[in-house]
N, C-alpha and C positions, 0 to 999 in steps of 0.2 A: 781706878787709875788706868790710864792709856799707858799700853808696854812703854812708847816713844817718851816718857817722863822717866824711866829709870833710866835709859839710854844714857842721854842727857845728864840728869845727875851722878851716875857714876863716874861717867867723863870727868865732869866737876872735882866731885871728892877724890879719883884717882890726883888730880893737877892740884888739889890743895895739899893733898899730903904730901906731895915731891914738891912744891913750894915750900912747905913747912919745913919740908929737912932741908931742900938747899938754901934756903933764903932764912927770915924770921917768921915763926910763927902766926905773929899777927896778921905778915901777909895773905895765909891760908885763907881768912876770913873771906876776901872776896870771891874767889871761885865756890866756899861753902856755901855762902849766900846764893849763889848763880843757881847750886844743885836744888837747892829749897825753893827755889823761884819755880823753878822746870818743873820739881813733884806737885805744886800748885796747881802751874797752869797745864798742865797735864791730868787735872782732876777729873773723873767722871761720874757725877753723883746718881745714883735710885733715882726715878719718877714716877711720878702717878701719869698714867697716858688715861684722857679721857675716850670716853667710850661712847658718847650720841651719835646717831646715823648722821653721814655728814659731815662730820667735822675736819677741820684740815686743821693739822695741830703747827705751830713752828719749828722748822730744821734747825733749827739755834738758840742761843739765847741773847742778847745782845737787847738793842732799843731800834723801833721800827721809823724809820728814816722817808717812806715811800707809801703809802695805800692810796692807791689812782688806778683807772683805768686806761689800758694803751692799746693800739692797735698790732699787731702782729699774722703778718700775711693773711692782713686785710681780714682780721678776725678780732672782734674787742674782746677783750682778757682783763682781769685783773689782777695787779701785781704789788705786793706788799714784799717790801724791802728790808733787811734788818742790818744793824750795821751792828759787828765784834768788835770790840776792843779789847785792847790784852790782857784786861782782866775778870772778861766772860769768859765762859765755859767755853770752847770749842771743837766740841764733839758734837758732830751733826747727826739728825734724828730725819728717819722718813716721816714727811707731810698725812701720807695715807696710805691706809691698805690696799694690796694691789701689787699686778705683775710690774718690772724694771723690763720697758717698752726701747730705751733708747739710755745709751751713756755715749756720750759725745764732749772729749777736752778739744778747748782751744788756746789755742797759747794767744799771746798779749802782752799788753802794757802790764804795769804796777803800780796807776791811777790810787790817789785817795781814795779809798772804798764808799766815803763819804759823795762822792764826785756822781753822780747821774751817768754820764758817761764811761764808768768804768762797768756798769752793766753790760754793754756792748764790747768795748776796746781791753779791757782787763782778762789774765790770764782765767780759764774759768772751765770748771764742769757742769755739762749741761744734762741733765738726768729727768728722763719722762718715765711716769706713774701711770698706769690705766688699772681700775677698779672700781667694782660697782658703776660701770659706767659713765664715770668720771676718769679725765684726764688731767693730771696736775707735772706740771714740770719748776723743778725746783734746781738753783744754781747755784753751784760754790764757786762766789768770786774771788780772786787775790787782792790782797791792799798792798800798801806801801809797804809792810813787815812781812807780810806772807810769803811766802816762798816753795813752798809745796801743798798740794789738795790732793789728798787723799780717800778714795772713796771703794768700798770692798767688794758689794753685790756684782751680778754679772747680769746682761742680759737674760729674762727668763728668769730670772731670782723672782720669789715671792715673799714682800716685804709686808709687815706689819706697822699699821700705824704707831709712830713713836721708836721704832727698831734702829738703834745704833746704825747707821752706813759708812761713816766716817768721820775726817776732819779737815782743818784748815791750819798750817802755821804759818804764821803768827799775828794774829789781828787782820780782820777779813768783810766778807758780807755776803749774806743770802738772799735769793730773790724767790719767790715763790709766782708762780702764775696757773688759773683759773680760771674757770667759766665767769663770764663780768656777771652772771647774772646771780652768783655766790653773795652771800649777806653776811659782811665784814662784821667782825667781832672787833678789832681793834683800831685804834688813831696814829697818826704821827707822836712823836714824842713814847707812845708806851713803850714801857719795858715787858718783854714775851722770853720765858724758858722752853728751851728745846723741848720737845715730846710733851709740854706738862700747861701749853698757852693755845688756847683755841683759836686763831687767827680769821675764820669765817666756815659757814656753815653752806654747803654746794646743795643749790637744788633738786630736788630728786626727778630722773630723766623718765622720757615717757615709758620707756619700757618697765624702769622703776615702780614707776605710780599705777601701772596697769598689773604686775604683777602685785603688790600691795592690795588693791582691788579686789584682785582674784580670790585673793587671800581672806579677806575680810567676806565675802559675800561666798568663797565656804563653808565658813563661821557660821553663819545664820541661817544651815541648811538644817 
């Protein structure tokens, strides 16, 4: 459970119970409900974070709305999209292991998250990865409900594949972007959980592959 869930429900249950005495009882009901809503979507469940070399796991949970490749300061990239609804999980999970290179908010609209164009124009944190020689940069966008992005690490943090960073309230979207030359595990339409959905597997780079080599023809001395 996210602290930010008791918050929230307290608030509730303190306003049902000063309802309940100055009004009718039954009134209480709604803001009780409200508190039980908040402990839900405030949930943060255990995962299993997979472990193959390469893999870039999902900062979300949600349904993937985008895997295309685009161009970005004239560099192809690939970029798989997820889109939260209010009643996914929303606690965002780091992509891959690796130093926090770069945290960059920008304020914005409050575009449909569903909309293409709120990648760009939507309030949003912009957060770069480097590890193992891979660079992944992954975006907490705003929706129409969201209203705060929240995200903990600092520059210089070292993050673990799958590692809590943050969240998004309330209802939102994540973009993940990659080397295009990454071999996508997932489609439009799938549904991907944060830390626990392998979204594509990043080539291993040459200095990668030469150390691997090194490695193996050790082996055989």
């Amino acid at each position: 459970m996210v602290r930010d869930g008791y918050f929230y429900a307290l608030g509730f249950v303190a306003a049902a119970i000063l309802v309940g005495w100055l009004a009718q009882p039954a009134w209480a009901v709604v803001p009780l409900a409200l508190a039980m809503f908040f402990l839900w979507f405030f949930r943060d469940p255990e995962r299993v974070i997979p472990d193959p070399p390469g893999a870039v796991v999902s900062p979300g949970d949600g349904k993937v709305t985008d895997a295309s490749v685009i161009t970005v300061n004239n560099v192809k990239q690939a970029r798989i999209s997820i889109f939260l609804n209010v009643f996914d999980v929303h606690v965002n999970r780091s992509p891959i292991a690796g130093i926090v290179r770069e945290v960059r908010y920008q304020r914005g609209k409050y575009l449909n998250a569903m909309n293409q164009t709120s990648a760009e124009q939507n309030e949003q944190n912009i957060v770069r990865v480097e590890g193992d020689g891979q660079t992944v940069v992954f975006k907490q966008i705003a929706g129409l409900l969201a209203r705060r992005i929240v995200f903990y690490p600092r520059v210089g943090d070292r993050l673990e594949r799958g590692e809590r960073v943050g969240l998004i309230k309330f209802g939102s979207r994540v973009d993940v972007l990659f080397d295009a030359a990454a071999v996508l595990q997932v489609k439009v339409g799938d549904r991907v959980r944060g830390g626990a959905s392998i979204l594509a597997y990043l080539q291993p780079t040459a200095e990668m592959a030469g150390a691997g080599r090194s490695m193996a023809n050790e082996g055989t001395r």
